[in-house]
C-alpha atoms as one frame of an Amber mdcrd trajectory, in Angstrom:
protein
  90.168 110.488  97.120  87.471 108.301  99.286  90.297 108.216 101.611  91.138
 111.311 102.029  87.837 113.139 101.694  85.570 110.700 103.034  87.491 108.790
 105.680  87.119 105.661 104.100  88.951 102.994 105.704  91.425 100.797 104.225
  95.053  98.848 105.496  97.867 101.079 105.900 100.122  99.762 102.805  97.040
 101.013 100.448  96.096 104.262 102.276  99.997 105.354 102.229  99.910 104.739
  98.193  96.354 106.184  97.255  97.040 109.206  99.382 101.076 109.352  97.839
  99.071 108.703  94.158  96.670 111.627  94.850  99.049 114.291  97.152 102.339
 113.372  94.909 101.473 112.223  91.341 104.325 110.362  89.425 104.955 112.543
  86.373 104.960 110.139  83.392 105.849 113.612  81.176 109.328 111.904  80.455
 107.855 108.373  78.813 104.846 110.430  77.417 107.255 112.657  75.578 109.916
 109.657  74.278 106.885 107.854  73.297 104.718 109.554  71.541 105.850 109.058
  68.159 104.899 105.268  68.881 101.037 106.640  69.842  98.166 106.800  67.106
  95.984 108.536  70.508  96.524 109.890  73.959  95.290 111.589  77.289  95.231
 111.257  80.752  93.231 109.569  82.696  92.437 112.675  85.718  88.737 113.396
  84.796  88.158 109.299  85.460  89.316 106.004  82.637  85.549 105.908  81.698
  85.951 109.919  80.436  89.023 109.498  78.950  88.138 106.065  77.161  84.728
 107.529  75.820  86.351 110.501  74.533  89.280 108.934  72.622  86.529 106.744
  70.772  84.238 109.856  69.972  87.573 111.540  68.658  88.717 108.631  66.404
  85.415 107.213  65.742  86.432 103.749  66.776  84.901 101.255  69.464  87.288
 100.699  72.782  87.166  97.510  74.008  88.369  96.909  77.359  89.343  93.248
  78.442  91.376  94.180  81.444  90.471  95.930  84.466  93.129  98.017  85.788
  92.947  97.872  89.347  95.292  95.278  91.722  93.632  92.874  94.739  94.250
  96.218  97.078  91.718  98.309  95.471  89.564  95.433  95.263  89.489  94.874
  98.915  89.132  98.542  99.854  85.872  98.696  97.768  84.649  95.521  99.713
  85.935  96.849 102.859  83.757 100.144 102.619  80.931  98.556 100.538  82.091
 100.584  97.502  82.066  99.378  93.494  85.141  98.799  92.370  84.397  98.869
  89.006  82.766 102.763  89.904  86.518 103.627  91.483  88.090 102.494  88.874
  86.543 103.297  85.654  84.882 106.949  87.159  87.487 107.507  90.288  89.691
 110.328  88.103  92.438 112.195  89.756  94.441 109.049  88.277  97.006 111.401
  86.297  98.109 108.503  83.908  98.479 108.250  80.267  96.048 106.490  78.828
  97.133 105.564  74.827  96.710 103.728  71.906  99.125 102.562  69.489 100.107
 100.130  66.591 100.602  96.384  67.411 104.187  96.718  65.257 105.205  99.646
  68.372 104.641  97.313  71.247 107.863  96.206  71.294 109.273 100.167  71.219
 106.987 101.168  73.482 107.290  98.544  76.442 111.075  98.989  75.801 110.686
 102.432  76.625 108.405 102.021  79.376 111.136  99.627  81.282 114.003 101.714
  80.524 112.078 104.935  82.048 110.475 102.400  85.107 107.156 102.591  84.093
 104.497 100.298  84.595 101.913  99.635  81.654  98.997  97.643  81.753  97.366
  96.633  78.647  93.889  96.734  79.008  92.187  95.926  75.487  91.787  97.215
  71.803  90.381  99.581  69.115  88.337  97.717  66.702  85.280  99.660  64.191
  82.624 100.849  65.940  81.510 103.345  68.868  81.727 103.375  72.378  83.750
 101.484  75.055  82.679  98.186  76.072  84.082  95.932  78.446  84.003  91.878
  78.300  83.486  89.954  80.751  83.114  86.455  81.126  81.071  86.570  77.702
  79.525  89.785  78.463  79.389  92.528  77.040  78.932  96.085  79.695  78.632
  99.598  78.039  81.225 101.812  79.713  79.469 104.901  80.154  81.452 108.681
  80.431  80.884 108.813  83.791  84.003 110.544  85.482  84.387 114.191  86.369
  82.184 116.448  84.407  83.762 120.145  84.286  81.032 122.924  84.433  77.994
 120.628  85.420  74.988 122.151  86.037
């Protein structure tokens, strides 16, 4: 979206996927509907990861706890390139359009089958434990996520 709405600049491989991301979304309907019998939660991810993440822990009353950051070296330099937070893009970006879910340990096996027979990507990113909230860890750190994607009727 910085790209397209606010010029930001960025190398041509990267600007030709985030616009294709944004313009074209991949459905993932298909593995979201073979799937979902494997899922104990799910959404997607367009109001922003930190929205989606803070809501499925409100909902199940369980603490997220994110280990992984999902974002490749691309986005990473695009953020240093324009003197942007990564971290901001990633976890409060939105317009993302994937399914974000959580299931069993015993259906990872299913479920990753699944995902490579349909040709699509996952990226496990962390774990439900007891507790609130969504935290990520860091380097021995602990950082709140806070909902801070797209907020519909702000006033």
């Amino acid at each position: 979206m910085k790209i397209l709405l606010e010029k930001k600049k960025s190398n041509k491989n990267f600007e030709k996927k985030a616009k294709l991301a944004t313009l074209r979304p991949k459905s993932k309907l298909k593995f979201g509907l073979k799937a979902k019998k494997y899922f104990s939660s799910s959404m997607d991810s367009s109001d922003g990861l930190s929205t989606t993440l803070n809501q499925l822990s409100r909902q199940s009353k369980h603490r997220f706890v994110i280990l992984k950051i999902p974002g490749n070296s691309d986005l990473f330099e695009f953020a240093k390139l324009n003197k942007l937070n990564a971290y901001n893009l990633i976890f409060n970006g939105g317009e993302e359009f994937e399914i974000v879910f959580t299931s069993s340990p015993k259906n990872r096996t299913k479920i990753t089958h699944l995902a490579r027979k349909l040709k699509v990507p996952l990226i496990e990113i962390g774990y439900v434990t007891k507790g609130s909230g969504v935290a990520f860890l860091q380097n021995g750190k602990t950082y709140r996520i806070k909902d801070s994607g797209w907020q519909h009727f702000r006033s």
